[in-house]
C-alpha positions in Angstrom: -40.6 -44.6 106.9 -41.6 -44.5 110.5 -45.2 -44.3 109.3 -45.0 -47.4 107.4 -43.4 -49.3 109.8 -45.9 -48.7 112.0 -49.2 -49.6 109.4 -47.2 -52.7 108.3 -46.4 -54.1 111.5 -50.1 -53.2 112.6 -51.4 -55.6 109.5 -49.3 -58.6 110.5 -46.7 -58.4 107.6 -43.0 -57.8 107.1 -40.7 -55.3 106.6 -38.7 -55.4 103.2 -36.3 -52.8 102.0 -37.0 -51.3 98.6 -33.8 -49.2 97.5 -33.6 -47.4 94.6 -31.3 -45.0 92.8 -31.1 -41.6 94.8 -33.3 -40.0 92.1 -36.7 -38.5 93.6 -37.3 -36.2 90.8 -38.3 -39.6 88.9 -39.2 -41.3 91.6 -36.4 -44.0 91.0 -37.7 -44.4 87.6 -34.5 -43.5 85.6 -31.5 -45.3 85.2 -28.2 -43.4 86.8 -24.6 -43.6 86.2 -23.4 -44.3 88.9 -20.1 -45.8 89.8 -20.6 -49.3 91.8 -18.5 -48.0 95.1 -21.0 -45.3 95.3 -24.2 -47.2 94.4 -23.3 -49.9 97.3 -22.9 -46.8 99.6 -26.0 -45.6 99.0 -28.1 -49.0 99.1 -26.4 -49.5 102.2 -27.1 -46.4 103.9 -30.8 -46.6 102.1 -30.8 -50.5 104.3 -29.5 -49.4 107.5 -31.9 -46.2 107.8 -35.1 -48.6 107.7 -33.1 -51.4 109.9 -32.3 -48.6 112.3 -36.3 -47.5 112.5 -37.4 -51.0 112.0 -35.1 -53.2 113.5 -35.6 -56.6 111.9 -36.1 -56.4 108.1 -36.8 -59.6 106.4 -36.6 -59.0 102.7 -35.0 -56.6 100.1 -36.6 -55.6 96.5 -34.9 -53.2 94.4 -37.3 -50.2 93.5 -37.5 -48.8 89.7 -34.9 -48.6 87.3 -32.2 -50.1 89.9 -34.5 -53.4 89.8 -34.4 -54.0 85.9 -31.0 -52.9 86.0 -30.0 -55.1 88.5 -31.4 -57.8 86.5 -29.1 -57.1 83.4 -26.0 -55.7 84.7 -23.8 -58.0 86.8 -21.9 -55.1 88.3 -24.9 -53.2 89.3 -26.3 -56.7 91.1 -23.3 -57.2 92.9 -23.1 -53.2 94.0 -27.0 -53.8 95.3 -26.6 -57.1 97.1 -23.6 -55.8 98.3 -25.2 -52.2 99.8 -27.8 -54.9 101.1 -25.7 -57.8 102.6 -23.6 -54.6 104.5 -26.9 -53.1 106.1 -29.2 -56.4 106.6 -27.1 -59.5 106.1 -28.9 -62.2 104.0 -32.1 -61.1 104.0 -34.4 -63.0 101.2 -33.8 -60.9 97.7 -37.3 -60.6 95.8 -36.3 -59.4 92.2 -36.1 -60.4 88.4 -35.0 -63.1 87.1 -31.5 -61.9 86.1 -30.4 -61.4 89.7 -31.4 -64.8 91.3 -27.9 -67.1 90.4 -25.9 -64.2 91.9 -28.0 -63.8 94.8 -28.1 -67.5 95.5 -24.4 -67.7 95.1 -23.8 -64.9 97.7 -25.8 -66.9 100.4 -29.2 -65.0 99.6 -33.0 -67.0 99.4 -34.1 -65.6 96.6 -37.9 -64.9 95.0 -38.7 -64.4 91.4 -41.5 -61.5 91.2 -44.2 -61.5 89.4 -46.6 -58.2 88.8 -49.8 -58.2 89.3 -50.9 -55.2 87.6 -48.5 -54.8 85.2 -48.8 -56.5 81.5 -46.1 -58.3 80.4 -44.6 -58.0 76.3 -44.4 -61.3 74.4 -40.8 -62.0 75.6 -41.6 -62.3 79.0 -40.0 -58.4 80.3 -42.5 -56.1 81.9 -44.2 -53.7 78.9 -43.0 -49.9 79.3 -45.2 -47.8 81.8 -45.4 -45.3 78.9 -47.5 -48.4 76.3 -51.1 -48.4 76.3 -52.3 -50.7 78.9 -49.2 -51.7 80.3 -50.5 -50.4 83.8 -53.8 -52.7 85.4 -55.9 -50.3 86.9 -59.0 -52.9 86.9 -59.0 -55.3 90.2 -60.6 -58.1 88.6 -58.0 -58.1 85.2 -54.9 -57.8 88.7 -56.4 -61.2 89.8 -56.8 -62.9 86.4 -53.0 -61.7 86.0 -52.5 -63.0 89.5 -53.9 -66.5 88.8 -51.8 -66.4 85.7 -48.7 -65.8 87.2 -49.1 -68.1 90.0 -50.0 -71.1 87.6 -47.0 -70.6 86.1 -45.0 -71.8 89.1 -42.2 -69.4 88.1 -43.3 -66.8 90.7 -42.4 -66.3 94.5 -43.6 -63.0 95.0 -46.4 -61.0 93.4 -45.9 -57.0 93.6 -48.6 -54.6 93.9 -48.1 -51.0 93.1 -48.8 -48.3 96.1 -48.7 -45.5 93.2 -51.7 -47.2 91.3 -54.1 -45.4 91.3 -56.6 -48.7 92.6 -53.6 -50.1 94.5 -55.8 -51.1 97.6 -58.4 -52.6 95.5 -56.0 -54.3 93.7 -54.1 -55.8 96.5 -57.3 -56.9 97.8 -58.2 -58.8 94.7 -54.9 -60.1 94.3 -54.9 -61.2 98.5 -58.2 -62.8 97.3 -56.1 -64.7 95.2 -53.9 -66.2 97.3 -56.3 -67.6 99.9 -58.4 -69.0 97.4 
């Protein structure tokens, strides 16, 4: 965490938590049972140990499974703005869809993601990692997304991937994008 404090706040940005379900075997991936008491616990203590190296924290984004979950299950939003609001206060809340009315109604700003190298299914949800294609790996398909998404007017955020494989050259395409 240290280290990326230090590389973001040498390229001018801000720092954002990105909890996730205590699950590094899957990288986050995999939804968890876990009982709301405990899940606000650990978002909380997740929060605190990057306010505690960073200081001032800006923004929260849920990480994996947590994320989509987040955006379906009431009780699983309110455990993860709760863990938040108890490490970082009311921090802006980038996420789904599904979690911006109870965000805004707990006193959070809130931005609706888009994903820049992701494909999206016909209904509008993020396609499965495990389909065909539903990873961009190309730079210039991540900024035609980009300009897609941002047309739309739905999106607040856009989200590149660190674990993609052409992450930088994506988020270089995408930045690109956004000072076009």
């Amino acid at each position: 965490m240290s280290r990326a404090v230090l590389s973001v706040r040498a390229g001018g940005s801000r720092i954002a938590a990105h909890p996730s379900y205590e699950d590094r075997e899957h990288f986050g991936r995999v939804s968890l049972d876990v009982a709301p008491d405990a899940l606000t616990e650990s978002i909380r203590r997740q929060c605190a140990q990057l306010r505690e190296i960073a200081g001032d924290v800006r923004f929260a984004k849920p990480h994996g499974a947590l994320y989509h979950d987040a955006g379906r299950d009431p009780a699983r939003a309110r455990a993860l703005l709760d863990g938040i609001d108890a490490a970082l206060g009311k921090v802006g809340i980038i996420g789904p869809p599904g979690l911006q009315a109870l965000a805004e109604e707990r006193g959070f700003a809130f931005f609706h993601e888009g994903f820049a190298d992701r494909r999206y299914a016909a209904d509008g949800t993020l396609m499965p990692r495990s389909e065909p294609g539903a990873v961009i790996t190309n730079p210039v398909d991540a900024s035609v997304q980009a300009r897609v998404l941002l047309a739309s007017e739905r999106f607040r955020a856009l989200c590149v991937h660190g674990d993609n494989p052409a992450g930088l050259e994506i988020a270089r395409a995408v930045r690109d994008v956004l000072l076009e």
